[in-house]
N, C-alpha and C positions, 0 to 999 in steps of 0.2 A: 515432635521435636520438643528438647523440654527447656522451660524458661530458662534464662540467665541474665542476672543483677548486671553482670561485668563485661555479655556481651549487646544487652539493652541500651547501655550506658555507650559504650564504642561507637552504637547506631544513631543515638539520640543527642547526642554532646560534641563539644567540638573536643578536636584530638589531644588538646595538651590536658586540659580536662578532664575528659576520662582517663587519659592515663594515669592523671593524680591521683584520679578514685580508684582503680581498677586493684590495688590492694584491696582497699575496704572491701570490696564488692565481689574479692575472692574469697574473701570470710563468711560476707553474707553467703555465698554459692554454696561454698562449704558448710556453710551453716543449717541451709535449709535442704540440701541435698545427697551429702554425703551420707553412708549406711555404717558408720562406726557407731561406740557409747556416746561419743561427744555429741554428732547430728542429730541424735536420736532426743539427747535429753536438750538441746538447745532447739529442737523443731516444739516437742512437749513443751517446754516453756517461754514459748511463743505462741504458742496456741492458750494457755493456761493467762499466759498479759495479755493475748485479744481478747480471752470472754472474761476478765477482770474489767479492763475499760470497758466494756458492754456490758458489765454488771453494774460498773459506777454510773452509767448515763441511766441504767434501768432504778437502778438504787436511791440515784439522787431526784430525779423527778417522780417515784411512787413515793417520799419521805417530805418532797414538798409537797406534794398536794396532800399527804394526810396531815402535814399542821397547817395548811390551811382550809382543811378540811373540820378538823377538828379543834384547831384553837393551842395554843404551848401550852397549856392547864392539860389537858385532856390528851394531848400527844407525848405530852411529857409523862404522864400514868405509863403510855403505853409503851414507849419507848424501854422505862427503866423494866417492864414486865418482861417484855421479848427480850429484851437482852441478856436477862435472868434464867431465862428458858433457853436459850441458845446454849449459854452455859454449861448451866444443869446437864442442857442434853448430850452435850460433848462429854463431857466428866462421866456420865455415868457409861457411857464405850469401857472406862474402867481400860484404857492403851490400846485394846484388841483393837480399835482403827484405825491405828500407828503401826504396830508390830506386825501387821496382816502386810504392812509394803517391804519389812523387813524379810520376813516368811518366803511368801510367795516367793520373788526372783530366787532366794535360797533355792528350794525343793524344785523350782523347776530347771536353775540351773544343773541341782542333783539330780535330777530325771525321780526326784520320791514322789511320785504320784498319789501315793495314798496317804502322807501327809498332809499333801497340797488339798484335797479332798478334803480330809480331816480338818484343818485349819478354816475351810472356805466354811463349811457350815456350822463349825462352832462358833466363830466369831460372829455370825448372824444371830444364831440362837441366843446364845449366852447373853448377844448384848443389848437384844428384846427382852431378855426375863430382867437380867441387870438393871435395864432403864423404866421397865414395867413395877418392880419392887420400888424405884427410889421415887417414881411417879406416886405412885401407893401412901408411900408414907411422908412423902410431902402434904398431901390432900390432908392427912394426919396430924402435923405438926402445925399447918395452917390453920385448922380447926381450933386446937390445945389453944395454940398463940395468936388469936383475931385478933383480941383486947390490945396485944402490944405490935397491930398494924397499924395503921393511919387508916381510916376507913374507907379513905378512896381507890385504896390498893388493892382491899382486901378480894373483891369478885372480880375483877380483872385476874388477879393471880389464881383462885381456884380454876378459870377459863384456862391460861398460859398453862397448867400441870398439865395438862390432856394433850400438850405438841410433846412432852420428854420421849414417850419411848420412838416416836414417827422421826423427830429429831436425831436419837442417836443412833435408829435402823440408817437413817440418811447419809449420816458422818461413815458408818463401819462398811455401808457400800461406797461408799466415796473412798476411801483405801484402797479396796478390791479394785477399784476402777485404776486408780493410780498405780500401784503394785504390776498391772497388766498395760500400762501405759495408753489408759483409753480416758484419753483427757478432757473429750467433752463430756462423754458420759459421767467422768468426775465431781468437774464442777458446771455443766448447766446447771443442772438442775436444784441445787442450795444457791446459784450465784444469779440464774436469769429465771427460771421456769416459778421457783417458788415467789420470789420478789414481784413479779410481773401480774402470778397468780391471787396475790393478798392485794395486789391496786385494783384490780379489777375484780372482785368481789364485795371487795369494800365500795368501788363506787357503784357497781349495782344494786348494793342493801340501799346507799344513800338515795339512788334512783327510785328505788323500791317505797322510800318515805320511812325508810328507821334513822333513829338518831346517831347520828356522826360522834359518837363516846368512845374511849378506850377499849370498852367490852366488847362492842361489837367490833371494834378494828382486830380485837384478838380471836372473837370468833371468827374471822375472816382468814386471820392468820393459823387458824385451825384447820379450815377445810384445803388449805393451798398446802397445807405441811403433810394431812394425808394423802391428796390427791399427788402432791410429788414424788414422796415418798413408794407408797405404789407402784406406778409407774417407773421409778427407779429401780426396783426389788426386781417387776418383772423384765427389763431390760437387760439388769446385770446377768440374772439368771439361764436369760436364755444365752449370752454369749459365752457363758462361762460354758453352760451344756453345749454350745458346738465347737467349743476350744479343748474340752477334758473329758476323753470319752471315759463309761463311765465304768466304776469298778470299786474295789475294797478301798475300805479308810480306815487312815492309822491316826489313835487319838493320843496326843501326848498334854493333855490338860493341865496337869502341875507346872508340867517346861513352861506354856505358852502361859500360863499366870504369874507366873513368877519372872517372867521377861518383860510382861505388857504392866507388871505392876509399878517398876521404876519410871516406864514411858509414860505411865498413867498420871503420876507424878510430876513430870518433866511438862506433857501436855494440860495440863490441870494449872502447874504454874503461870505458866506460859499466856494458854486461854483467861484465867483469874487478871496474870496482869495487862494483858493485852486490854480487858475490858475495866479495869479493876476503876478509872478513874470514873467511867460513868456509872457503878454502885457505889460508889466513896460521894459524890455529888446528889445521889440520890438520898444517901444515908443522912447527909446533913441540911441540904437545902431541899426548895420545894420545885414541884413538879414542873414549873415555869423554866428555870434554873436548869435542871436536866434537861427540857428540851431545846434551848442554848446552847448546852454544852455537845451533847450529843450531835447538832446540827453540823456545828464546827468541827468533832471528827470526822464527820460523814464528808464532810470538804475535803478534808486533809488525808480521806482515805485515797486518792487517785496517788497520793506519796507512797501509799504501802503498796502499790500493785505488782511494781518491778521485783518487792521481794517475795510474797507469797509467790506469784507467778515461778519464779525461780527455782525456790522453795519444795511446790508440785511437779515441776518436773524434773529436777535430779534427787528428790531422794531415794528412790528405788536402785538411782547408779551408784551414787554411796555406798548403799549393800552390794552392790554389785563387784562394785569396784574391791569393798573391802574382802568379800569371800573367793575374788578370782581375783585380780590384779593392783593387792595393795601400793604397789611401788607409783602407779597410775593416780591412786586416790588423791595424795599431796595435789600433783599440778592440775588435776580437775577442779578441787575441791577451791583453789586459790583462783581461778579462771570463773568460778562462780560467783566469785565476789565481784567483780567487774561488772556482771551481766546485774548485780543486782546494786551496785552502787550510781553508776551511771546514769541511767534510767532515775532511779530514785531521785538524785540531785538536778532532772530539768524538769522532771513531777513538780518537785518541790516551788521550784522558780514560776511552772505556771500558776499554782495553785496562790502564792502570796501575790500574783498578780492580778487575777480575777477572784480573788477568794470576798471579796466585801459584797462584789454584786450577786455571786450565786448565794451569799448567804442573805439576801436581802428578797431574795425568792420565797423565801419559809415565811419569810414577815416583815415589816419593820423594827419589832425587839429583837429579831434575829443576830441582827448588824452587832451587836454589842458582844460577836463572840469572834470577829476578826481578828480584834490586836494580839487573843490569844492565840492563832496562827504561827504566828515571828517565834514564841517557845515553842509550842511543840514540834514545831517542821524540825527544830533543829536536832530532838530526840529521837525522830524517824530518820534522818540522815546517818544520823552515828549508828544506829542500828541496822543499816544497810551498807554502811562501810564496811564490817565482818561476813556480810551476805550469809549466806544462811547456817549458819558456825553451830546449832541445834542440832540439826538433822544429822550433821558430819559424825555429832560425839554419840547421837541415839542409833545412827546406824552403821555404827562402830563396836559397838558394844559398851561406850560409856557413858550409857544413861542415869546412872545410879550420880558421878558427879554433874551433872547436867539438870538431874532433879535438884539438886543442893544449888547451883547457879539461881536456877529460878525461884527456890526458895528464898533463899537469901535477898533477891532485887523486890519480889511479893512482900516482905516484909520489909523491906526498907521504902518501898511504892507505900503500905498503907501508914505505916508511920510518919512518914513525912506529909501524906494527904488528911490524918486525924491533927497533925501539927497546924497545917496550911491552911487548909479550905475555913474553919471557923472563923480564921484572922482574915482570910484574906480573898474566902472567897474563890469563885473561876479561877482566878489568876491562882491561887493556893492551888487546885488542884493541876493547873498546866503545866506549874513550879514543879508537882512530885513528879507529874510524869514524866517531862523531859528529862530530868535527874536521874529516873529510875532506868529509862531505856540507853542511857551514856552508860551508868554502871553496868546492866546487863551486857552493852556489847561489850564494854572491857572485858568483863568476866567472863564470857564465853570465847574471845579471843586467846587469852593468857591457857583457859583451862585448854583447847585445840591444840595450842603452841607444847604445853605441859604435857598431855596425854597421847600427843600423835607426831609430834615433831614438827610442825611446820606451822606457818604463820597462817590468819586469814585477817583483814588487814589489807584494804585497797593500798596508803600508801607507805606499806613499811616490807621493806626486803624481806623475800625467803632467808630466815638464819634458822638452824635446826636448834631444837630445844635439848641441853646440856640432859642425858636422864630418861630420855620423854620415855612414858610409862609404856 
């Protein structure tokens, strides 16, 4: 017999009660048990919000204990390295970990199996050699350019080049996973296995009797990124081998570069300014400083979970919707914004409610990065109010102006944060961000509205766009 919300609530409640609920709790039903696109992608991004919050409880207690493990001087080195590396490694996928969730649902809706093929192993390849070369000549231009590093940076960051290509082998199977709506496979492993993996290495070195430095928290963070990695390569592989038996493949190289290039673009922005405040803090202040600031995102991240969450689970419907049932895409796509605004707005309220004492865990100088809280929540709100208006326009086919969105807010992010941060500091750089993610969401609202007709926009009526392209 299989659960049910609505008749759980019947059993357990008194009658006028459940009655009240027994809507709600035909949606939840609906939600978690129906076999259409809608069940499917609202079960995915429910699973993808459960191992988000169980990434933040793993996230925030491995991030306290390595500064105070290691001290804000020295956690702060290492913070601004890994997050540089994170980067790096996503940018150098060079889209193919975006477009792969575009792809797939395509070709398998077409039944082109030799595509599908084709596509599954060049995006691997290509984007081992891809993050293998940028790996390469990073080690390169770190050499050329030490003299104009700060020298505490410098061997932390030749350690941090050696996670790029394990990094974006990581991201391009994370796709795969998504594209095939195999959602733990997706994100355990970058959101719980890797994180859980670098605390617990790191405090066996410390156990061990090695010094608690940035270098070695990044060797630490080297041996969890290949040891994930791995493990992730051979898992994907093997269900992909009992999902697609096996046969010819069709290569269409030029197509899928020249589609994954705008993405590449789009997600580059996007990733750039998603993180852009804590290398703009790193660029100007010192190591102390970033690890403050960085502390206080890592708070204010349980705000962003309702949207990534969201995020991962409907953009393969997206494509889906838009190569089989555009007329459908409109009201799913405006029904996602709900699922990602809601959730984000009682994030937000817990987080300015405990957010002093969890940051007082990291340290006592910790504390000092609360009051920026009250701005930035409010630029993760406005950014959740559009839900996830990105993925609509990249798995539509209009990623090309979707790259120009995020261009446009990346540069108005780092201008205002070279304006900000020298006058004023944290709070200068809290100032660009929240400002930057208000414009991005406008701007990605208005271009949806423009290019597809319909609004996204928790509270502003479906009016269709006069033109829309």
């Amino acid at each position: 017999m299989r659960f049910s919300a609505a008749m759980t609530a019947e059993r357990l409640l008194p009658q006028r009660l459940a009655l009240r609920a027994r809507p709600m709790l035909n949606r939840v039903d609906a939600l978690l048990f129906s076999n259409d696109e809608r069940g499917s992608a609202g079960r995915m991004s429910l699973i993808a919000f459960s191992i988000r919050i169980f990434n933040a409880a793993v996230a925030f207690v491995s991030q306290v204990l390595l500064a105070r493990w290691m001290g804000s001087f020295e956690y702060g080195i290492f913070v601004l390295v890994w997050v540089t590396m994170i980067i790096v490694g996503n940018l150098s996928c060079l889209g193919f970990h975006t477009s792969v969730i575009r792809y797939i649902p395509e070709y398998l809706g077409q039944k082109r199996l030799a595509e599908l093929r084709g596509i599954l192993l060049v995006s691997r390849v290509f984007v081992l050699i891809a993050s293998t070369t940028i790996a390469a000549a990073g080690m390169i231009g770190l050499w050329l350019f030490a003299s104009m590093v700060e020298s505490y940076y410098v061997v932390p960051f030749y350690l941090g080049i050696i996670c790029i290509p394990m990094i974006a082998l990581s991201d391009v199977l994370q796709g795969i996973s998504r594209a095939n709506s195999w959602t733990i496979s997706a994100l355990a492993p970058a959101y719980i296995t890797r994180p859980t993996l670098i605390l617990l290495i790191m405090g066996a070195a410390l156990l061990a009797g090695y010094e608690p430095c940035a270098s070695n928290a990044i060797i630490a963070a080297i041996l969890a990124t290949y040891l994930t990695t791995i493990s992730q390569l051979i898992e994907v592989k093997t269900r992909l081998d009992r999902k697609l038996p096996a046969g010819p493949r069709t290569i269409h190289m030029r197509e899928w570069f020249v589609i994954s290039l705008p993405i590449f673009l789009v997600e580059s922005f996007f990733f750039l300014l998603t993180n852009a405040d804590v290398l703009m803090v790193g660029a100007f202040m010192q190591p102390d400083d970033v690890a403050v600031y960085f502390a206080t995102v890592k708070t204010l991240a349980l705000v962003h979970f309702a949207y990534f969450a969201v995020k991962a689970g409907v953009a393969q419907r997206y494509s889906h919707f838009t190569h089989t049932d555009p007329d459908r895409l409109a009201a799913f796509a405006r029904e996602t914004v709900s699922w990602t605004f809601w959730p984000s707005l009682l994030m937000a309220a817990v987080v300015l409610a405990v957010g002093e004492p969890m940051l007082a865990l990291f340290g006592p100088e910790f504390v000092r990065g609360y009051p920026l809280l009250f701005l930035l929540v409010i630029g993760v709100v406005a950014r959740a109010a559009v839900g996830p208006a990105e993925s609509v326009l990249t798995m539509s086919g209009n990623q090309n102006v979707c790259a120009v969105v995020y261009a446009l807010t990346l540069a108005f992010n780092v201008a205002l944060s070279v304006a900000l941060i020298p006058l004023f500091g944290l709070w200068g750089a809290a100032i660009a961000t929240a400002l930057s993610m208000i414009f991005e969401a406008s701007a990605l609202s208005f271009t949806v509205w423009r290019k597809l007709g319909f609004l996204m926009a928790i509270f502003v009526p479906a009016v269709p766009a006069k033109g829309a392209d």
